[in-house]
gemmi code that builds the backbone of each chain (N, CA, C; Angstrom):
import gemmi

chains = {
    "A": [
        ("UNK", (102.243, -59.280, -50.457), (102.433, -59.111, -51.889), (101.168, -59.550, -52.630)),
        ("UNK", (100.570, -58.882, -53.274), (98.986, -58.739, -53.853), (99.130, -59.328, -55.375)),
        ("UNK", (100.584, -59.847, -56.336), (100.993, -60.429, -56.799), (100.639, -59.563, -57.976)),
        ("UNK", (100.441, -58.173, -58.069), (99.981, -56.960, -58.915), (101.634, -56.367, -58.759)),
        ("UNK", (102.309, -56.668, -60.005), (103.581, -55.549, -60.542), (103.384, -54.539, -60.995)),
        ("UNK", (103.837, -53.460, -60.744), (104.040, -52.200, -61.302), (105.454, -51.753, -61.666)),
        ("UNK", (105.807, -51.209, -63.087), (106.996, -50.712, -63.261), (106.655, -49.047, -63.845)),
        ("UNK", (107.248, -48.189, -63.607), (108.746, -48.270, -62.791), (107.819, -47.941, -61.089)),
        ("UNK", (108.526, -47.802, -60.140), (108.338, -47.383, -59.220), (108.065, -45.855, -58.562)),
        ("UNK", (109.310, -45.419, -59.560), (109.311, -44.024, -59.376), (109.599, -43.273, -60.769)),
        ("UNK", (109.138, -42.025, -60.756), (108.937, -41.262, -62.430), (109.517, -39.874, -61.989)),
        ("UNK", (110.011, -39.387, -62.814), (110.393, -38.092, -62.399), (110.593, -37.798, -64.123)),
        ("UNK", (110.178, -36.116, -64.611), (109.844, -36.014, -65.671), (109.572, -34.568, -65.971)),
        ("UNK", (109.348, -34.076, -67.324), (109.257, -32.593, -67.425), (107.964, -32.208, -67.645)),
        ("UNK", (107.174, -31.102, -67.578), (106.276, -30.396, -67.882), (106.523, -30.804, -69.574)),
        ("UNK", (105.182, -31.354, -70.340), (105.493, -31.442, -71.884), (105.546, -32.653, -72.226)),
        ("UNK", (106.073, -33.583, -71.813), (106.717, -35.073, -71.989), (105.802, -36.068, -71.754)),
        ("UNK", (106.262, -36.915, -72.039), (105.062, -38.414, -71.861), (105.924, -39.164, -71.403)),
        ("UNK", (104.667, -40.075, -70.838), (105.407, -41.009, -69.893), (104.631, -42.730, -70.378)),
        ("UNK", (104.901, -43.475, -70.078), (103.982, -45.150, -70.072), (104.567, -45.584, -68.408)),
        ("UNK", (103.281, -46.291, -68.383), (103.374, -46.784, -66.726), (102.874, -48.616, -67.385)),
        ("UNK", (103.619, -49.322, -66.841), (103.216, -50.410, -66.926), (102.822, -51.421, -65.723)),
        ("UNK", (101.576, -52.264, -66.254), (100.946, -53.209, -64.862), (100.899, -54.978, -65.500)),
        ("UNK", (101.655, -55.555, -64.624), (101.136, -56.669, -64.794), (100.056, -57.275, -63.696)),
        ("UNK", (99.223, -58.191, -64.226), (97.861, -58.551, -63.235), (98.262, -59.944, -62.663)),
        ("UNK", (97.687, -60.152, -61.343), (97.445, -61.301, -60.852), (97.374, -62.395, -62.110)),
        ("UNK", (98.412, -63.642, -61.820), (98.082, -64.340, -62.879), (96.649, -65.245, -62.912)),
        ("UNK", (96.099, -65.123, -63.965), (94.731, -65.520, -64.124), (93.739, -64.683, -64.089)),
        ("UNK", (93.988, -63.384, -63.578), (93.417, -62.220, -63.576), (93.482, -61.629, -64.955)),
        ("UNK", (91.511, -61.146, -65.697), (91.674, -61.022, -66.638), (90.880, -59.559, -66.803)),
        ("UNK", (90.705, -58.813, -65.528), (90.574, -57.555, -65.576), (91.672, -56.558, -64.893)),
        ("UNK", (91.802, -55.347, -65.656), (92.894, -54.461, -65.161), (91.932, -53.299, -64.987)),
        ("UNK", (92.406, -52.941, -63.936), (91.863, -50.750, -63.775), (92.755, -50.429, -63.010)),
        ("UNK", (92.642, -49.208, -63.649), (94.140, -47.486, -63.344), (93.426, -46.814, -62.285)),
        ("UNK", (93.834, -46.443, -61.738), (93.530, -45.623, -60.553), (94.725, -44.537, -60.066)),
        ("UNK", (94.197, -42.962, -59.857), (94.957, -42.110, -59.952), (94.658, -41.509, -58.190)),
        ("UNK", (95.855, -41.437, -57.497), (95.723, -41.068, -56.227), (96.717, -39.727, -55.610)),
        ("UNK", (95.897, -38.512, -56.024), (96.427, -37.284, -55.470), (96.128, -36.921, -54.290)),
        ("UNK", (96.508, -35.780, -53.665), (96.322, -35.344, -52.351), (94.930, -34.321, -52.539)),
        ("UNK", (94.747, -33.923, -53.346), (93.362, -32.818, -53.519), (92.432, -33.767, -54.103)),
        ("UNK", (92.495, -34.716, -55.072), (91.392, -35.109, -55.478), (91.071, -36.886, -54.546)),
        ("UNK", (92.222, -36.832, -54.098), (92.050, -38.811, -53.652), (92.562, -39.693, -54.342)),
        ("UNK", (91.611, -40.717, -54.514), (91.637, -41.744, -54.999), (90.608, -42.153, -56.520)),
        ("UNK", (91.115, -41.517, -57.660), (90.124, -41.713, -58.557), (90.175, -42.694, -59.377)),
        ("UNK", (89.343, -43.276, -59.853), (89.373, -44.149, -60.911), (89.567, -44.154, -62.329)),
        ("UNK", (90.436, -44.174, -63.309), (90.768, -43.968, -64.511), (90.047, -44.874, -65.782)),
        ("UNK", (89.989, -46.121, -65.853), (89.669, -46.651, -66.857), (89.903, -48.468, -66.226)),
        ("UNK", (89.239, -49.034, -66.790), (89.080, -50.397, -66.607), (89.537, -50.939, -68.323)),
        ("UNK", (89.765, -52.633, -68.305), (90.103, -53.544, -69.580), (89.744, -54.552, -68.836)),
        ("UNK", (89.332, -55.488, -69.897), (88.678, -56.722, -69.642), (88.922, -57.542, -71.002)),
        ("UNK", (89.954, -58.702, -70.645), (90.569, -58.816, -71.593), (90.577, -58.414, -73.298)),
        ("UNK", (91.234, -57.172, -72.834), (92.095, -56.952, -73.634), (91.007, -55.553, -74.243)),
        ("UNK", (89.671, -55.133, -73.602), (88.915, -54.472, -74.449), (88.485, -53.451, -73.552)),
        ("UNK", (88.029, -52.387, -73.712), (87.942, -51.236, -72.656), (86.334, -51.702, -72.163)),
        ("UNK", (86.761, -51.557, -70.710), (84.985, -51.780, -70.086), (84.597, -50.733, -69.381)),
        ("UNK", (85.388, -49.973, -69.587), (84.463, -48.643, -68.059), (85.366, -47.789, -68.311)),
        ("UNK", (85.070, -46.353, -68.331), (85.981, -45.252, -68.297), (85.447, -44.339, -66.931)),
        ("UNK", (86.339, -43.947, -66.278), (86.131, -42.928, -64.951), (86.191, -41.758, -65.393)),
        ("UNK", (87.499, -41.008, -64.816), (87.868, -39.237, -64.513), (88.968, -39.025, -65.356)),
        ("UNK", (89.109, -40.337, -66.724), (90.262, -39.996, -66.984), (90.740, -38.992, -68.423)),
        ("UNK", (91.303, -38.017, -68.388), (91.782, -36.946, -69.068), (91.739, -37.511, -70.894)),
        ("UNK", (91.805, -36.647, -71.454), (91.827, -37.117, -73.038), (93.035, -37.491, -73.539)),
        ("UNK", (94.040, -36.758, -72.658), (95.941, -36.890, -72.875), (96.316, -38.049, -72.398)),
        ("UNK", (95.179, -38.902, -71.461), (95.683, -40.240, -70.923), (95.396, -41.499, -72.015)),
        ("UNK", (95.788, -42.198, -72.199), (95.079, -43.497, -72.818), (95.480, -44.897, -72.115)),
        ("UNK", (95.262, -46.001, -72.426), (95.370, -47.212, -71.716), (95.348, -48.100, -72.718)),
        ("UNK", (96.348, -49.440, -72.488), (95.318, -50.401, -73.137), (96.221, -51.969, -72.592)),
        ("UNK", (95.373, -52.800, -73.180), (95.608, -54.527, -72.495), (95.900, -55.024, -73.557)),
        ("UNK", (97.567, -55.925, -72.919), (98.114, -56.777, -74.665), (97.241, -57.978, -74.429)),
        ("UNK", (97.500, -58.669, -75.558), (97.238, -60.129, -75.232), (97.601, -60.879, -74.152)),
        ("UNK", (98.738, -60.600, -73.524), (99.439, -61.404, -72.588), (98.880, -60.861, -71.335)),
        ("UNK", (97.740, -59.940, -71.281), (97.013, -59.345, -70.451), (97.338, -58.183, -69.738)),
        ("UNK", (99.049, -58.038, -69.843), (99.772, -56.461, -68.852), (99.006, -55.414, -69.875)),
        ("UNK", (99.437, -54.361, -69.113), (98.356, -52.932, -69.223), (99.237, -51.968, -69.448)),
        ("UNK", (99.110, -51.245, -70.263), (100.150, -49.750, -70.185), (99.012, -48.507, -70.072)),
        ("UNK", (99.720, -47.544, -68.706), (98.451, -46.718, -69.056), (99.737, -45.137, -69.702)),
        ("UNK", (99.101, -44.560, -70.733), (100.023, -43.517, -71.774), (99.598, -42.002, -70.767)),
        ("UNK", (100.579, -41.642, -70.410), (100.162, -39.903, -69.785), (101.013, -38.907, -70.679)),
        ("UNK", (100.298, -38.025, -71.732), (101.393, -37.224, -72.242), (100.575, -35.758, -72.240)),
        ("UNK", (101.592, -34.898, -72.846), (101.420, -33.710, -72.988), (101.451, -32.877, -71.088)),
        ("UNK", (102.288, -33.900, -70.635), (102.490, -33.736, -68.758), (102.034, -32.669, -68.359)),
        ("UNK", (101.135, -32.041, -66.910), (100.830, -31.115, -66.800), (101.618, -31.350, -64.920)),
        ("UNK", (101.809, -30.283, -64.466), (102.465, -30.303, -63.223), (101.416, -31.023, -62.055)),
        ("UNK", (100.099, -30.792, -62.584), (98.959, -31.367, -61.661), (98.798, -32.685, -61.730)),
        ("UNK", (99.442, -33.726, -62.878), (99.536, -34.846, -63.323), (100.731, -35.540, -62.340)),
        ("UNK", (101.381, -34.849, -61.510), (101.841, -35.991, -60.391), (100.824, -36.496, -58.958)),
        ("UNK", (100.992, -37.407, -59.243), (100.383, -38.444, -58.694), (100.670, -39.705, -58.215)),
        ("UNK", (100.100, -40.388, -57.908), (100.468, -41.800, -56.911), (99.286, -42.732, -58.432)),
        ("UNK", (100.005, -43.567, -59.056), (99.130, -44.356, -59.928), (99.172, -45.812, -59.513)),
        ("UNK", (97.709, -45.969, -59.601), (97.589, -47.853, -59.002), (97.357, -48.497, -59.816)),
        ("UNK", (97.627, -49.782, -60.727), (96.920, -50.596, -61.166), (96.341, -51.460, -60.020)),
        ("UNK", (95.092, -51.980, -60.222), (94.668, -53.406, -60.040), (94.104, -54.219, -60.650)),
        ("UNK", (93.901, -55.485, -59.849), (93.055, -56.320, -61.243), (92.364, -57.203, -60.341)),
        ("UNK", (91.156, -57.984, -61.163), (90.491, -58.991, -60.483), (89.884, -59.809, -61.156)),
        ("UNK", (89.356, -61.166, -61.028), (89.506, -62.499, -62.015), (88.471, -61.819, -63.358)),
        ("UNK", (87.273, -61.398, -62.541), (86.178, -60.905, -63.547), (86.148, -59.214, -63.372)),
        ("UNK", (85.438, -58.886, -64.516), (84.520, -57.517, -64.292), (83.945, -57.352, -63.917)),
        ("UNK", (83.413, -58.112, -62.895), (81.851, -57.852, -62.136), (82.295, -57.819, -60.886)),
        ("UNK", (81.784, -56.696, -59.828), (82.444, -56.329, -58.841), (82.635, -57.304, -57.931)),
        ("UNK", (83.648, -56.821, -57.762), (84.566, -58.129, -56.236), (85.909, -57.660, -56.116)),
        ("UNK", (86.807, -58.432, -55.399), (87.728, -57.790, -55.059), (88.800, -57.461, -55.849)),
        ("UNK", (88.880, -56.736, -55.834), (90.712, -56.321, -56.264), (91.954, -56.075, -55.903)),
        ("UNK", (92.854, -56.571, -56.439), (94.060, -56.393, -55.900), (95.264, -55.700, -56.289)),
        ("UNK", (95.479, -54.819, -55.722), (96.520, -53.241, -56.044), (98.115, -53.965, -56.448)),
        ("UNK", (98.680, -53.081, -57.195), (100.010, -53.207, -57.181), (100.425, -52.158, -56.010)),
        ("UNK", (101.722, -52.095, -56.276), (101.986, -51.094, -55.548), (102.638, -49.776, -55.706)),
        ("UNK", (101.902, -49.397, -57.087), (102.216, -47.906, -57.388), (102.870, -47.501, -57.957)),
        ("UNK", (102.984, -46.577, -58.900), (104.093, -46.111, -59.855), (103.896, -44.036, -59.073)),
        ("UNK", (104.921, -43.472, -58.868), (104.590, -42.297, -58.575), (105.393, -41.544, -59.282)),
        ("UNK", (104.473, -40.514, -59.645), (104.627, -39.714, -60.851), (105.321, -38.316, -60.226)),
        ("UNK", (106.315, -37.653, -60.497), (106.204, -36.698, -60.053), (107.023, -35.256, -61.706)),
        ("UNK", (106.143, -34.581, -61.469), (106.310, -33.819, -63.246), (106.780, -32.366, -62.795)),
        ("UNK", (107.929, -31.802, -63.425), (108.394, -30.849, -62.736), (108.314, -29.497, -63.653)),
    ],
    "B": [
        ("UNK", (73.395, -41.889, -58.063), (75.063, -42.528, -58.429), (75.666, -42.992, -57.130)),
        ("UNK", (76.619, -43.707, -57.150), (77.202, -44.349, -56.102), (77.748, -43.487, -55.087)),
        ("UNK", (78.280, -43.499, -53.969), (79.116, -42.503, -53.070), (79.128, -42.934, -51.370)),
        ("UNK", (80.215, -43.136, -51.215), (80.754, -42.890, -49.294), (81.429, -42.012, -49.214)),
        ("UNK", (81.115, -41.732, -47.874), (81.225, -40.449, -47.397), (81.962, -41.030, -46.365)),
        ("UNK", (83.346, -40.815, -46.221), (84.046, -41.068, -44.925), (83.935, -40.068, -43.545)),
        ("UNK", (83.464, -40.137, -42.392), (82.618, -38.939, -41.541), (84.319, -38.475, -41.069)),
        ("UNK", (84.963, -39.562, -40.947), (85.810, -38.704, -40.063), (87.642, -38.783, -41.184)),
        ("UNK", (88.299, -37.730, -41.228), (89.503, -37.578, -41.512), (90.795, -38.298, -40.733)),
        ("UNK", (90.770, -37.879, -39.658), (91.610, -38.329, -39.381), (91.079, -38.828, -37.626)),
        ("UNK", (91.413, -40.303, -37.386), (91.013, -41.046, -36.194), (92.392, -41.160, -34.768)),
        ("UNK", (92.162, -41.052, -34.202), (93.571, -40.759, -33.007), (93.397, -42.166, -31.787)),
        ("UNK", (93.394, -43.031, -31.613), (93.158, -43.806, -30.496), (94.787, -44.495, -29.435)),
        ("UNK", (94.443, -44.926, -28.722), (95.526, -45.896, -27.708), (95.612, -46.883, -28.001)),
        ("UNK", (96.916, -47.454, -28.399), (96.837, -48.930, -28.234), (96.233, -49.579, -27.267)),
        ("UNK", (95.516, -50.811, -27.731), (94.480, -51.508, -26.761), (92.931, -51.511, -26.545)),
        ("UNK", (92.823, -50.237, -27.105), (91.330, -49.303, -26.955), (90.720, -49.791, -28.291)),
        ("UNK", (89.540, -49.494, -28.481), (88.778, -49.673, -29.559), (88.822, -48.539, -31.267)),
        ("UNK", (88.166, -49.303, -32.006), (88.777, -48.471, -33.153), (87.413, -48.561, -33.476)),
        ("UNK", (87.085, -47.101, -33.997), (86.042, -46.777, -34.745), (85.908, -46.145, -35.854)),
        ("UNK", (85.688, -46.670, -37.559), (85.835, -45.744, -38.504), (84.917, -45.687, -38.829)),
        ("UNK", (83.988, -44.456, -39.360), (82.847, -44.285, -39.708), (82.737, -44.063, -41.080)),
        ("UNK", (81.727, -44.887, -41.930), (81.127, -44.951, -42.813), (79.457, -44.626, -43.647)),
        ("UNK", (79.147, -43.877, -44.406), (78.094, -43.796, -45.208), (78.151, -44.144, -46.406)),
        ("UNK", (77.494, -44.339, -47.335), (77.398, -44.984, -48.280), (75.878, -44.396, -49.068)),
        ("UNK", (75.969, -44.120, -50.524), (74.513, -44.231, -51.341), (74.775, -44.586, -52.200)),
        ("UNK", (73.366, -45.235, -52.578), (73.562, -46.907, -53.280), (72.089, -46.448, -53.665)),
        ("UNK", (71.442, -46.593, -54.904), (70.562, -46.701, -55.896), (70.607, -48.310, -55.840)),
        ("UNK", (71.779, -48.735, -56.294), (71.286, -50.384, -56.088), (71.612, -51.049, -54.486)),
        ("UNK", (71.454, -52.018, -54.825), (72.060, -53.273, -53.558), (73.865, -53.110, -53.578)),
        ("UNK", (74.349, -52.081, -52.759), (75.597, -52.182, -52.988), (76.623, -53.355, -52.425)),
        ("UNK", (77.877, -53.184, -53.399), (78.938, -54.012, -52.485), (79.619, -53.063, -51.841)),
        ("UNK", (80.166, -53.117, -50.739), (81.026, -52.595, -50.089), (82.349, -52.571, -50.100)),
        ("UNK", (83.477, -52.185, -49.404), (84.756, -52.766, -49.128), (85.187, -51.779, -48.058)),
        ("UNK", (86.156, -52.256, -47.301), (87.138, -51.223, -46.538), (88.589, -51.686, -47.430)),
        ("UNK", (89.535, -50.880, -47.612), (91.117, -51.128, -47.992), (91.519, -50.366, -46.835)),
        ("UNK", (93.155, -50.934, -46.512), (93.933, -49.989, -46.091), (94.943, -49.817, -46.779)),
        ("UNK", (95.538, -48.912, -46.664), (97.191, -48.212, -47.376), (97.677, -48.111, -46.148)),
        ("UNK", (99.170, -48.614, -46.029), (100.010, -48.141, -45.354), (100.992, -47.325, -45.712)),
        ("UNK", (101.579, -46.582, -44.688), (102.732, -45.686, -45.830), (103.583, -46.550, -46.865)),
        ("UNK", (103.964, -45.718, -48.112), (104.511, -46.306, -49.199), (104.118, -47.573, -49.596)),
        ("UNK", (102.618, -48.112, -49.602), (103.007, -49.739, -49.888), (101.287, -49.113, -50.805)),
        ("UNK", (100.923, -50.088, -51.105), (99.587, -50.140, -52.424), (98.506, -50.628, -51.209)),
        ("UNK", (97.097, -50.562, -51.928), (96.088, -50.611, -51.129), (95.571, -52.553, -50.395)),
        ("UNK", (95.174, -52.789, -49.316), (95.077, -54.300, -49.246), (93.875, -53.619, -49.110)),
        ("UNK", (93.009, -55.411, -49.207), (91.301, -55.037, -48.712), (91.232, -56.054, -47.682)),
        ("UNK", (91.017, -55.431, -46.993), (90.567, -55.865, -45.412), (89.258, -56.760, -45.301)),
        ("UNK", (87.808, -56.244, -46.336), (86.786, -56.865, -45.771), (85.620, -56.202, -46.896)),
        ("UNK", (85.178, -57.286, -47.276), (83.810, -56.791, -48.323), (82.439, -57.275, -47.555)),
        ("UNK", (81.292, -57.002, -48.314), (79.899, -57.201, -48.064), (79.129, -57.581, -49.077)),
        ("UNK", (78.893, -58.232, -49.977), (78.378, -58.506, -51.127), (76.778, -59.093, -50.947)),
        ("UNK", (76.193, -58.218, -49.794), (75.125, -58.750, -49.719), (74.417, -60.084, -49.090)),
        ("UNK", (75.335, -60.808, -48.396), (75.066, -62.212, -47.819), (75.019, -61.567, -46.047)),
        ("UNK", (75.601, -62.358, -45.225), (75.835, -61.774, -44.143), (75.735, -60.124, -43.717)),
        ("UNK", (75.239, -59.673, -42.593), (75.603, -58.257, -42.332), (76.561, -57.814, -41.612)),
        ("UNK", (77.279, -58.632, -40.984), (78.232, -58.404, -39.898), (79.127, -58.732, -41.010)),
        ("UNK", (80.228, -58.406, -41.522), (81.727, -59.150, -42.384), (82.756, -58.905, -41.531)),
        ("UNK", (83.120, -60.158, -41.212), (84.799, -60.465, -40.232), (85.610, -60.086, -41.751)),
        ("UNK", (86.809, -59.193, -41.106), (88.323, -58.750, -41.987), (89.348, -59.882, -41.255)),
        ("UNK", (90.458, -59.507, -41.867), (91.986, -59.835, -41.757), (92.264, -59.090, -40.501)),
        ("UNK", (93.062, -59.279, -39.785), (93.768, -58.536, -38.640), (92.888, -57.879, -37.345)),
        ("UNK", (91.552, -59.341, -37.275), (90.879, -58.451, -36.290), (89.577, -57.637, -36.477)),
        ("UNK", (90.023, -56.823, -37.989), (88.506, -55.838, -38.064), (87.480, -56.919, -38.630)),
        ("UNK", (86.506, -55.827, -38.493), (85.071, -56.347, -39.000), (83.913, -55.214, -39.164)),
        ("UNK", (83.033, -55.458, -39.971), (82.216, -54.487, -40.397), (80.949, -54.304, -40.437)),
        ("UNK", (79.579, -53.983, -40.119), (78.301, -54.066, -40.082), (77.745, -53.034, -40.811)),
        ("UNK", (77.071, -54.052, -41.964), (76.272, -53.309, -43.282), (74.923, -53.270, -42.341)),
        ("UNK", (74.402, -51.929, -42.350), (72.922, -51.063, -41.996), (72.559, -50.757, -42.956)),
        ("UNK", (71.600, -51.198, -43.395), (70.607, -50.493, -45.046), (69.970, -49.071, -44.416)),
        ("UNK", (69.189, -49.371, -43.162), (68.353, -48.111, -42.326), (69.189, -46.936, -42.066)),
        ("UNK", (70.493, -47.279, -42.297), (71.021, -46.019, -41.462), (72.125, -45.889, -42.642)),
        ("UNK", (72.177, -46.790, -44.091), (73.304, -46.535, -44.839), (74.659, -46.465, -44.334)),
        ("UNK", (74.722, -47.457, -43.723), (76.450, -47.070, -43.217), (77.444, -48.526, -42.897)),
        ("UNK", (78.560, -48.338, -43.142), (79.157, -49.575, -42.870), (80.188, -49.159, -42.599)),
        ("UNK", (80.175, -49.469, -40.999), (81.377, -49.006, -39.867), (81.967, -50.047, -39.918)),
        ("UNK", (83.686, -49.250, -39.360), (84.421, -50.254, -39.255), (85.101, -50.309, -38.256)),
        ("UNK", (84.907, -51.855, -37.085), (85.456, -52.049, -35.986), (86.626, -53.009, -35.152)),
        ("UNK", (87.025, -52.160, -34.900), (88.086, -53.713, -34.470), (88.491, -53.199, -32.289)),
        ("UNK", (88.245, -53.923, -31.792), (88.098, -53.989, -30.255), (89.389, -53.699, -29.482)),
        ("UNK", (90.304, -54.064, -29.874), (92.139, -53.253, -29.505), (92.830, -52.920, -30.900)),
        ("UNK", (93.028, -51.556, -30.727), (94.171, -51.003, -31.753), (95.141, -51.771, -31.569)),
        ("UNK", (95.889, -51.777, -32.333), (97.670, -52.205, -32.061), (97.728, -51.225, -33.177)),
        ("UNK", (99.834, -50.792, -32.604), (99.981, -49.780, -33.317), (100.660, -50.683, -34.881)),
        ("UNK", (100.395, -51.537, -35.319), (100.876, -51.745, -36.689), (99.180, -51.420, -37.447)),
        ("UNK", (98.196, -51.093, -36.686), (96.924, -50.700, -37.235), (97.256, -48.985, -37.840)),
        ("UNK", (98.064, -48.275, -37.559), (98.156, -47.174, -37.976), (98.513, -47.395, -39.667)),
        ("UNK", (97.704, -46.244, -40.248), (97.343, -46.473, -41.273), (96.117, -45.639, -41.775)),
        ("UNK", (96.321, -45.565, -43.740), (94.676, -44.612, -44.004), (93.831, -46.083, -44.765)),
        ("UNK", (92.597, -45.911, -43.856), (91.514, -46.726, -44.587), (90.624, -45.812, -45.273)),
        ("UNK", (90.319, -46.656, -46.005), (89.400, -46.293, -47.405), (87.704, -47.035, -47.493)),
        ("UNK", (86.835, -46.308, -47.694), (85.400, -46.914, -47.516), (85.629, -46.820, -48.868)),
        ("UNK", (84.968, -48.248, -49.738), (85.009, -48.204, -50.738), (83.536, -49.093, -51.208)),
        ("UNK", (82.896, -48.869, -52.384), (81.709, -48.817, -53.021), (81.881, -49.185, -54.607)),
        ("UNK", (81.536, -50.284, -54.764), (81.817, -50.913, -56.180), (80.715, -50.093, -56.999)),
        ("UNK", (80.857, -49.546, -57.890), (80.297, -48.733, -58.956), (79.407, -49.686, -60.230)),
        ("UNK", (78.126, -49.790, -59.788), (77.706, -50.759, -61.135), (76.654, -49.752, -61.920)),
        ("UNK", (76.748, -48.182, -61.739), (76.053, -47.776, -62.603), (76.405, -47.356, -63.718)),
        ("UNK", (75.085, -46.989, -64.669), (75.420, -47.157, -66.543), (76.631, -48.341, -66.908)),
        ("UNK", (76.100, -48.946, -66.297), (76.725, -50.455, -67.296), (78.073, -50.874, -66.898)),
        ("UNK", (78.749, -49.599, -65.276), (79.617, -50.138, -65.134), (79.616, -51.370, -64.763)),
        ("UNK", (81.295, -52.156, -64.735), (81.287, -53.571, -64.363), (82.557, -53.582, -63.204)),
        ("UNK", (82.277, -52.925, -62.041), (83.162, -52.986, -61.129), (84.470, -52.153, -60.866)),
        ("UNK", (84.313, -51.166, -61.500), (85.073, -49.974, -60.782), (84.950, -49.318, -59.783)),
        ("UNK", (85.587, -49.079, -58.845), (85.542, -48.718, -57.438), (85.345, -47.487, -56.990)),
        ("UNK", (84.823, -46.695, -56.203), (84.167, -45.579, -55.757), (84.829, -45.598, -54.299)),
        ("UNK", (85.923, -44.344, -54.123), (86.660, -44.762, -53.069), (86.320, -43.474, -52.059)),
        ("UNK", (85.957, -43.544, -51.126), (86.198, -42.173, -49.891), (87.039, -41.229, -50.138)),
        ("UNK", (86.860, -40.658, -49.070), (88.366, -39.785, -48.990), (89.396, -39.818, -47.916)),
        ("UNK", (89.080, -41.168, -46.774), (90.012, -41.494, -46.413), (90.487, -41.254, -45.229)),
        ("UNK", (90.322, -42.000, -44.018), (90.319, -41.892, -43.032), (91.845, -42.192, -42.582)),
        ("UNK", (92.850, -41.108, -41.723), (94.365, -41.557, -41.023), (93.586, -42.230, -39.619)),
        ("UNK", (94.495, -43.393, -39.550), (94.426, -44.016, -38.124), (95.720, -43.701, -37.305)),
        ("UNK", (95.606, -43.182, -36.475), (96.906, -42.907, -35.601), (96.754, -43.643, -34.657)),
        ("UNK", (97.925, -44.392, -34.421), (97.606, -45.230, -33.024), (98.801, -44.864, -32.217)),
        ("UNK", (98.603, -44.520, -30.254), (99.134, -44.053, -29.712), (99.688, -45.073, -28.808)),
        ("UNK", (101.002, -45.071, -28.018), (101.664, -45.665, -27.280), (100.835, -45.811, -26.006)),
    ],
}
model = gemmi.Model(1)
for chain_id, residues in chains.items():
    chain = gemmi.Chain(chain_id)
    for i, (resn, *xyz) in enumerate(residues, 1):
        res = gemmi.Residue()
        res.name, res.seqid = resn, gemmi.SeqId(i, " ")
        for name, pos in zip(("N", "CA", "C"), xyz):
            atom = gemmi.Atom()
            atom.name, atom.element = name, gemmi.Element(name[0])
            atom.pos, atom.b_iso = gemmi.Position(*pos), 0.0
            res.add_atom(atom)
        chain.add_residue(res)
    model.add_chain(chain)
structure = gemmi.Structure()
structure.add_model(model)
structure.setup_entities()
């Protein structure tokens, strides 16, 4: 247990619709990043927060957004659903922003029908 | 820009036998490394980084890894499979360009099959 929550576990949803995925981080952990894991594209990287402020943006779509409360959990926003938008979504997090390790939740999976 | 190149898709070995995952890597800077694994249905662990100190990095469960600057590559070895080693590993490459601050640059992911 990597001490990285993810809710919900599983998503099931329509073409059109929006969804929120929520992450809580390692406690004391004050960076979060989204990570999007399909079968054609992999393992991509979406967007990073560092408390509470955006530090890095990846591959991620204009329909997606993200962001970090104070209390440090993460919501990442997927709307306007496209059928190619199911996916396997990771949060992780790690103490700093400066590379080192991270530690995964264990996934929210999207599936958009 | 950053990038590994995982050589092989999918790896097939015997329990007992040796495990070999192959790695490349390009790096403009001094990279960090990582291997993760995923097991089915569960989120990614990291097995073993390189941050530039040591070249050999001992993992969790046995593996271990040797950073080559000459040959760009950081293989990953462990001397008997066991079959709870089945599993997809991931060569992974911390991303510090244009100002990133540690977003990850992941392969595409090697299946380990391990055989009876």
């Amino acid at each position: 247990d990597s001490g990285v929550t993810q809710t919900p576990k599983h998503l099931i949803t329509a073409t059109g619709q929006r969804v929120t995925l929520r992450c809580s981080p390692r406690s004391g952990d004050l960076s979060v990043y989204w990570y999007q894991q399909s079968l054609d594209q992999g393992l991509q990287f979406l967007i990073q927060y560092y408390n509470g402020e955006e530090r890095a943006k990846g591959n991620i779509l204009e329909r997606f957004s993200a962001q970090q409360f104070p209390d440090l959990h993460s919501e990442l926003n997927l709307s306007s659903l496209e059928l190619g938008d199911s996916a396997l979504y990771f949060c992780a997090s790690s103490v700093t922003g400066t590379p080192g390790t991270q530690y995964f939740g264990p996934g929210t999976r999207l599936l958009v029908l | 820009a950053q990038s590994v190149t995982q050589l092989d898709s999918h790896v097939s070995v015997s329990e007992g036998t040796p495990v070999l995952l192959r790695c490349n890597y390009s790096s403009s800077y001094s990279p960090s490394l990582f291997w993760y694994v995923q097991h089915p249905n569960k989120g990614l662990q990291l097995l073993l980084k390189y941050t530039s100190a040591a070249t050999l990095v001992k993992g969790i469960n046995g593996f271990e890894a040797e950073f080559k600057k000459s040959e760009t590559s950081f293989h990953l070895t462990k001397p008997s499979a066991h079959m709870s080693d089945a599993a997809e590993y991931f060569c992974v490459v911390s991303d510090r360009a244009g100002g990133s601050q540690g977003n990850l640059i992941f392969g595409k992911g090697t299946k380990l099959s391990v055989k009876p």
